[in-house]
TORPADREN-402493 format. One record per residue: x, y negated, z of N, C-alpha, C in turn; residue in three letters. Coordinates in steps of 0.2 Angstrom, whole numbers, plus 2048, in hexadecimal, padded with zeros to 3 digits. Example, Ala and Ser with C-alpha at 12.3 -4.5 7.8 and 13.67 -1.06 7.14 Angstrom:
84281C82783E816827842810827ALA
84080B823844805824840800827SER
END
This chain:
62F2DC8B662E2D58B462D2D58ACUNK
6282D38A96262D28A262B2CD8A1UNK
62E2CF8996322C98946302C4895UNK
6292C18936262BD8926272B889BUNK
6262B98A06292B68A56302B58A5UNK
6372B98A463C2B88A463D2B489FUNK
63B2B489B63C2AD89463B2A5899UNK
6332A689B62F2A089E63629F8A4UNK
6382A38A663D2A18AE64429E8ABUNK
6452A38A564B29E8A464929789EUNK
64529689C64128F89B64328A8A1UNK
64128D8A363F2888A86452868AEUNK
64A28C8AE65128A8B26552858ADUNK
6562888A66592838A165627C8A0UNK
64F27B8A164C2748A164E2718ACUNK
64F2758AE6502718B56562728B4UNK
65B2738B26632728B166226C8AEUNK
66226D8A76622668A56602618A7UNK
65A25E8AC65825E8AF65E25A8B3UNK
66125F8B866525D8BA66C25A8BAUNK
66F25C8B267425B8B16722518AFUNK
66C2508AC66B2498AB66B2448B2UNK
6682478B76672438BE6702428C0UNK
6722488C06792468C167D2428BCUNK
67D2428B667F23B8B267D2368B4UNK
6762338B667622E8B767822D8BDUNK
6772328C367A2308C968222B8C8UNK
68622F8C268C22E8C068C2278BDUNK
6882268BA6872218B768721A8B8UNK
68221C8C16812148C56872168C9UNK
68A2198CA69021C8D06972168CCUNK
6972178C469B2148C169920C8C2UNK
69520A8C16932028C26942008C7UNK
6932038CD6932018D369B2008D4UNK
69F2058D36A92048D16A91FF8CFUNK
6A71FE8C86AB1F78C46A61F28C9UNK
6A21F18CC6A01E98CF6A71E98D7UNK
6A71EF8D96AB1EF8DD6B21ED8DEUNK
6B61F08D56BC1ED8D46BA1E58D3UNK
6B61E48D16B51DA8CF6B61D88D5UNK
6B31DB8DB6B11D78E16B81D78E2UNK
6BC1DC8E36C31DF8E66C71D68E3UNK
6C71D78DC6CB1CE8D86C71CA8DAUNK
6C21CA8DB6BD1C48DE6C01C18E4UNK
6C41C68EA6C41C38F16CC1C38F0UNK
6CE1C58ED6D71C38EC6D61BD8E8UNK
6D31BB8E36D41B48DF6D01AE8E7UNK
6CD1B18E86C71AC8EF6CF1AB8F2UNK
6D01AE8F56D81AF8FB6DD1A98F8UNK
6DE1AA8F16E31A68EF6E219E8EDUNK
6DB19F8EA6D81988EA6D91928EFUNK
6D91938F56DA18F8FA6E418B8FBUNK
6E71908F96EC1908F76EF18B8F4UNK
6ED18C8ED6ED1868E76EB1828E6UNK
6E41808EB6E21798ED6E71788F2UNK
6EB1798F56EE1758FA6F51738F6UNK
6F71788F36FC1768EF6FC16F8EBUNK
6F616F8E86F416A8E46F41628E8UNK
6F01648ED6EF15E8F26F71598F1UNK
6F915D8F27021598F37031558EFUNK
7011568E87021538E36FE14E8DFUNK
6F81508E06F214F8DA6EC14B8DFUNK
6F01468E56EB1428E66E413F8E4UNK
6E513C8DD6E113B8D86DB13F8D5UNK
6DC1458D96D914A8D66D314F8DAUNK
6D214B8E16CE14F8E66C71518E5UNK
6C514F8DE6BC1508DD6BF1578D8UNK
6C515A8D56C515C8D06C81648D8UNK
6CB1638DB6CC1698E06C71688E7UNK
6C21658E76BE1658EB6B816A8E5UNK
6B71698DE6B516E8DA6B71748DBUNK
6BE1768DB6BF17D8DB6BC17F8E1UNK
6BC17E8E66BC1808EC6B51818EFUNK
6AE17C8EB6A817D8EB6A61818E6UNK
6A91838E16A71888DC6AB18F8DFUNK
6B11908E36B21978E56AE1988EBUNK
6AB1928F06A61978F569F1988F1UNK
69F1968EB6971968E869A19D8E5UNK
69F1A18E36A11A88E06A01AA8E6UNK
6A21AA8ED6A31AE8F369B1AF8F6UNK
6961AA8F668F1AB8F768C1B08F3UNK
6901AF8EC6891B28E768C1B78E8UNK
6931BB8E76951C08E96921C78F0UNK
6921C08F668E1C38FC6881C38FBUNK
6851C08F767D1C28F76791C88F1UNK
6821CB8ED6811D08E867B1CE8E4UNK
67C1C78DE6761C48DB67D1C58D5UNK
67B1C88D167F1CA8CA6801C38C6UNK
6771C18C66781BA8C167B1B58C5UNK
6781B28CC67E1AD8CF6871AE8CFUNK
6861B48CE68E1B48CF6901B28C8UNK
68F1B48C26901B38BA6911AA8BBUNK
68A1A78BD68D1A18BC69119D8C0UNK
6911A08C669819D8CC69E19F8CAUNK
69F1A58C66A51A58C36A719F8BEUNK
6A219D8B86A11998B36A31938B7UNK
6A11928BB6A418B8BF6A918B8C2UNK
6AE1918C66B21928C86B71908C2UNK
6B61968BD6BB1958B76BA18E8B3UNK
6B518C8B46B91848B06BA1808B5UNK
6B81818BC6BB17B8C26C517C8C1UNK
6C61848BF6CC1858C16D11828B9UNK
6CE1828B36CF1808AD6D217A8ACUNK
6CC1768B06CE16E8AF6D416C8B5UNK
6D416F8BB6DA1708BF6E01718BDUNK
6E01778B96E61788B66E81748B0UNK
6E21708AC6E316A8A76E61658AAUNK
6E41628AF6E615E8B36EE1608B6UNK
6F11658B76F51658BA6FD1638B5UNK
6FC1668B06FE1628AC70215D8ABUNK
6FE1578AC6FF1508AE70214F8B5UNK
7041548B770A1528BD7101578BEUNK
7141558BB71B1578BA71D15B8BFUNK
71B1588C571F1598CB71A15F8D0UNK
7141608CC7101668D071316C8CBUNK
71316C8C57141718BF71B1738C1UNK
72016F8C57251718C57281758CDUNK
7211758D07221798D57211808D5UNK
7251848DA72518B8D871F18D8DDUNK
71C18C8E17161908E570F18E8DFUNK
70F1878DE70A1878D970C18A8D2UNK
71018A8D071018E8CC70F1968CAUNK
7121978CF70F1A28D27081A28D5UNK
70519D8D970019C8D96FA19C8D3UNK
6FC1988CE6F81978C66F919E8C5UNK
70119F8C37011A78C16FD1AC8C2UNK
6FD1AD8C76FA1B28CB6F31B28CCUNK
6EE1AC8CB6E81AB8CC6E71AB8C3UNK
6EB1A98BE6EA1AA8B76E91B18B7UNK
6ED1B68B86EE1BF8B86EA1C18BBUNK
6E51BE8C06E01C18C46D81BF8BFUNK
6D91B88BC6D31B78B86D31BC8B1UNK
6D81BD8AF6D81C38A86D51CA8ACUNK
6D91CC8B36D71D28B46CF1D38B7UNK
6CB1CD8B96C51CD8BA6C11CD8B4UNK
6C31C88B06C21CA8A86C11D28A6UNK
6C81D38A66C61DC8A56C11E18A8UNK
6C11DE8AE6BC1E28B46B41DF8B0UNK
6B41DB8AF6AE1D98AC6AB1DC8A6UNK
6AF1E08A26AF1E289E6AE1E789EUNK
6B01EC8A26B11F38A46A91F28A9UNK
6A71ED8AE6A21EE8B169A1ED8ABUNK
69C1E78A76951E88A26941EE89DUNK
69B1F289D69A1F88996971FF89CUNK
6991FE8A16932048A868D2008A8UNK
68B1FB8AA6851FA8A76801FA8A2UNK
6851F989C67F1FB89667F203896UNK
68620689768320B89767E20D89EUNK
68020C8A267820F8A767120D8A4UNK
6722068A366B2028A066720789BUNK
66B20A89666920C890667214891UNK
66D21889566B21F89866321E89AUNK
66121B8A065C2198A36552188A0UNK
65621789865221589565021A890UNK
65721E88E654224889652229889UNK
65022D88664923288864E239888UNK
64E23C88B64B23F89164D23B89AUNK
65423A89865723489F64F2308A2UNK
64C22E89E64922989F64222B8A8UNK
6402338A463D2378A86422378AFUNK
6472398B064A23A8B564A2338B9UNK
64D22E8B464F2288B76482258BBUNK
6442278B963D2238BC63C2258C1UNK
63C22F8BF63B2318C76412328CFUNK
6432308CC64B22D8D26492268D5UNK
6482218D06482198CF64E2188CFUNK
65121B8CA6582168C76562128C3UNK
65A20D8C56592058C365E2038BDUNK
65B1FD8BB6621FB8B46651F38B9UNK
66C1F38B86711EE8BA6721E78B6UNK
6721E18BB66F1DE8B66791DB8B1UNK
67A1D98AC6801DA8AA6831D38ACUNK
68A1D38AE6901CC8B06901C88A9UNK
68C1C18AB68E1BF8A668F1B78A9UNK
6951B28A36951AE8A56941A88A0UNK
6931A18A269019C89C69319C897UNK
69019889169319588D69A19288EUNK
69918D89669F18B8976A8190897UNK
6A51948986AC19A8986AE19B891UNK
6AA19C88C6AB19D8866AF198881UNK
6AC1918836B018D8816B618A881UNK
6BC18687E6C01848806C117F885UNK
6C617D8876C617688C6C8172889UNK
6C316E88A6C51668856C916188AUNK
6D01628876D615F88E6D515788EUNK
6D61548896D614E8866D014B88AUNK
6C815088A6C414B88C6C314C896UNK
6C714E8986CB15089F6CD14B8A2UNK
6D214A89C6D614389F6D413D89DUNK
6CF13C89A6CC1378986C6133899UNK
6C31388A06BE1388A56C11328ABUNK
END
């Protein structure tokens, strides 16, 4: 065997290694995105579970108040559809609505001494409050596997690989303006 071939062969093994060491990155890459949407779903059906819960806790008390828990309760099956239909942007905005149907419920609750001072709703609130931060962080951790996949996917040499595989870019969790903003409690109760 001439030099000149054994160069060419090992060219050519260190171009298909590498090669393959990219395809496995991104393999790893979409492997990690698909985790973090999975932790989300994992708090998505514990928070769904407890939600029905804290409307009925509420009932007891909050008479007054049935267009504001009949929201919560048509914004968390609007999060359980867009969830089942794995629709990234539906689910961003059904969260948006869940989290402010559940906002002005806990503004509202407020005004009633004798609901705030119950223990079931209250470890209720807790515990559905611990579970909104920790979906928060899950969200945070899921759009960061994203960009990074999105951007692997997109750089050269990845890019080649990504094509010919058809890996895909994810689209990213996001939720309205409404979420960003504060709650205007005042104009809550003066509805």
């Amino acid at each position: 065997m001439e030099l000149s071939s054994v160069i060419i062969i090992a060219i050519v093994l260190v171009i298909l290694g590498y090669l393959i060491v990219i395809y496995n990155n991104l393999v790893s890459l979409k492997h990690n995105v698909s985790k973090s949407r999975a932790n989300i779903d994992v708090l998505l059906k514990q928070r769904h579970d407890e939600l029905p819960k804290l409307v009925a806790s509420c009932k007891q008390y909050m008479q007054h108040e049935r267009q504001t828990l009949e929201d919560v309760i048509t914004a968390r099956n609007s999060v359980k559809a867009a969830q089942d239909s794995n629709d990234i942007t539906s689910l961003g905005k059904a969260e948006s609505s869940l989290r402010s149907s559940l906002g002005k419920l806990f503004a509202l609750a407020e005004g009633y001494p004798e609901l705030k001072a119950d223990s079931s709703f209250v470890q209720l609130q807790q515990r559905i409050s611990h579970l909104e931060e920790t979906i928060a962080d899950r969200r945070e951790l899921y759009n960061d596997s994203v960009n990074l996949n999105n951007a692997r996917i997109e750089q050269f040499p990845d890019v080649l690989v990504a094509r010919s595989f058809k890996f895909r870019d994810f689209d990213l969790l996001e939720f309205s303006d409404v979420e960003i903003t504060d709650v205007n409690i005042d104009k809550m109760f003066n509805t």
